[in-house]
N, C-alpha and C positions, 0 to 999 in steps of 0.2 A: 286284562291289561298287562300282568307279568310275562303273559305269553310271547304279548306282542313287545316289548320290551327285550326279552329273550333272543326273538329273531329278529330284532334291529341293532342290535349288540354283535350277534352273531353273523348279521351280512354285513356290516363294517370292517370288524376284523377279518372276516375271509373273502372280501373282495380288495382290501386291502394286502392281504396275502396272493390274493390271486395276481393283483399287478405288478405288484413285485417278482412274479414265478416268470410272467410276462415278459418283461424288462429282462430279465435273466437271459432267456431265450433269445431275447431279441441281442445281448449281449453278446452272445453267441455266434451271433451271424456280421454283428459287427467290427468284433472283435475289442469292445469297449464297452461299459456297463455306463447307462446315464438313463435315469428315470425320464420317462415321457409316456403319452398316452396312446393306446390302441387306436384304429381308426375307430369309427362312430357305431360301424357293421360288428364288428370283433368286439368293442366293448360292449356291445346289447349281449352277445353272448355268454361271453364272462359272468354279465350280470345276471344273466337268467339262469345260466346255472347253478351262479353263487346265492344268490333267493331260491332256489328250488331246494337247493340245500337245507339252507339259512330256517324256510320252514319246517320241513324235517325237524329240524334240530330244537325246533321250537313243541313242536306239537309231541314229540319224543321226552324233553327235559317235562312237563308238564304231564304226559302221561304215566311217568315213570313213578314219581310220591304216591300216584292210587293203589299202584301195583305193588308196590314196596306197604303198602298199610295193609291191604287186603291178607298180605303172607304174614305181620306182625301178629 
């Protein structure tokens, strides 16, 4: 359950991050920064990256206290 907890914490703040990185870009091309959302296509991608991550990161923090005991 901490695991999955872990990586739902963890793809909040970084697709949170990722939108934001988004918008920046798009600011760019603008020439004016205003939060708005990707289209439907582009945000599925964002999002599967940001969860491909997200469990990494999940299945990494959770592997990492076995490996840190085994060395103690």
């Amino acid at each position: 359950m901490g695991n999955l907890i872990v990586t739902g914490i963890t793809f909040g703040v970084f697709m949170t991050e990722a939108l934001i990185h988004y918008n920046m870009g798009q600011a760019k091309a603008r020439g004016e920064f205003k939060l708005t959302m990707p289209p439907a296509q582009e945000l599925a991608k964002i999002a599967a990256v940001t969860a491909t991550f997200s469990v990494v990161t999940g299945l990494l923090v959770k592997a990492l206290p076995k490996n840190l005991q085994s060395q103690i």
